[in-house]
N, C-alpha and C positions, 0 to 999 in steps of 0.2 A: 844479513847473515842468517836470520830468524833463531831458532832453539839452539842453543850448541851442550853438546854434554860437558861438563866441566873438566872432565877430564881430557878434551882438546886443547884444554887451557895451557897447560902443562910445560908446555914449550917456552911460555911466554907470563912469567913467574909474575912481574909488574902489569900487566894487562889483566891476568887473574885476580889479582889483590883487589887492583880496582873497581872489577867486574862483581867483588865478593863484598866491597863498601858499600854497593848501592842499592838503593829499594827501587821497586819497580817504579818506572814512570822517571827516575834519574839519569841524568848524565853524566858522563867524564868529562873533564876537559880532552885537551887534546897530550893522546898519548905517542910513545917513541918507541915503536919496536921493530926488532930485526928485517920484517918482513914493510915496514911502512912505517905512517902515522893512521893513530885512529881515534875517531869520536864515538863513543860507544852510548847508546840508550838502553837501559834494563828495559824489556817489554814486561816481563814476569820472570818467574821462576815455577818450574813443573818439579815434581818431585820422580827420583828416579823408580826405576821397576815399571809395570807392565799395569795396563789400564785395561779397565773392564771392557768387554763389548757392548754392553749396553752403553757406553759412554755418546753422547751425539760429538762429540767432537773426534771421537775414535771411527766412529760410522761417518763422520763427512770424510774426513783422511782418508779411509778408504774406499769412500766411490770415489771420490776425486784420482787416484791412484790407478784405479780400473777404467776409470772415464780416462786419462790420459795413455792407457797402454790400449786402450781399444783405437782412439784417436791415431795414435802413432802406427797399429797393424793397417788403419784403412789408409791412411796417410801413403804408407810405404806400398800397399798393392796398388792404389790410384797412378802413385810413381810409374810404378813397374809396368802397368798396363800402358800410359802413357808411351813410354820408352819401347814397348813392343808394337806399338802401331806405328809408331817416325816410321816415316821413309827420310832415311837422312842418306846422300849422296856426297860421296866425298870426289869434286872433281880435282882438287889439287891430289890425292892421291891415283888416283886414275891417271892424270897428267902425266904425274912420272914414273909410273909401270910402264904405261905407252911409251916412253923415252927410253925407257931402259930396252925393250923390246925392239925399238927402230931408231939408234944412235943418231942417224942420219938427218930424221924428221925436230931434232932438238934445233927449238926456237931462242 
């Protein structure tokens, strides 16, 4: 799941509760809610509000963030280039325009 804001929580009041008994490094047992069952591990707790830029954990999030939107623009023009050089030939559609064309010639 990784970090969730607490107030996702919200929906699911027994999952909260439990989520709020425990220190980091704890488990749930196993829980029952609307959407499943879940086994939940505190990893930590972050404190809400906005994080300096000087933070190295704020500066790895966001190259990682910029390393994956760059990834995904060369990603999608490699595609595209791809897709513009096929020569893809479609002979079952050719097959039957030619048919439609000469009724006569249908195999």
């Amino acid at each position: 799941m990784g970090f969730l804001p607490a107030s996702t929580l919200g929906s699911n009041p027994a999952l909260k509760r439990a989520i709020a008994s425990l220190r980091p490094g704890e488990m749930t047992g196993i829980l029952h809610g609307l959407d499943g069952f879940h086994i939940v591990k505190l990893l930590g707790k972050e404190e809400a509000g906005q994080r300096q830029l000087s933070d190295p954990q704020v500066q790895s999030s966001i190259r990682q963030t910029l390393a994956n939107e760059r990834e995904q623009l060369l990603r999608a023009a490699y595609l595209e280039n791809l897709r513009n050089r096929a020569n893809v030939v479609n002979y079952l559609a050719e097959k039957v325009e030619g048919a439609e064309a000469n009724p006569a010639n249908v195999k």
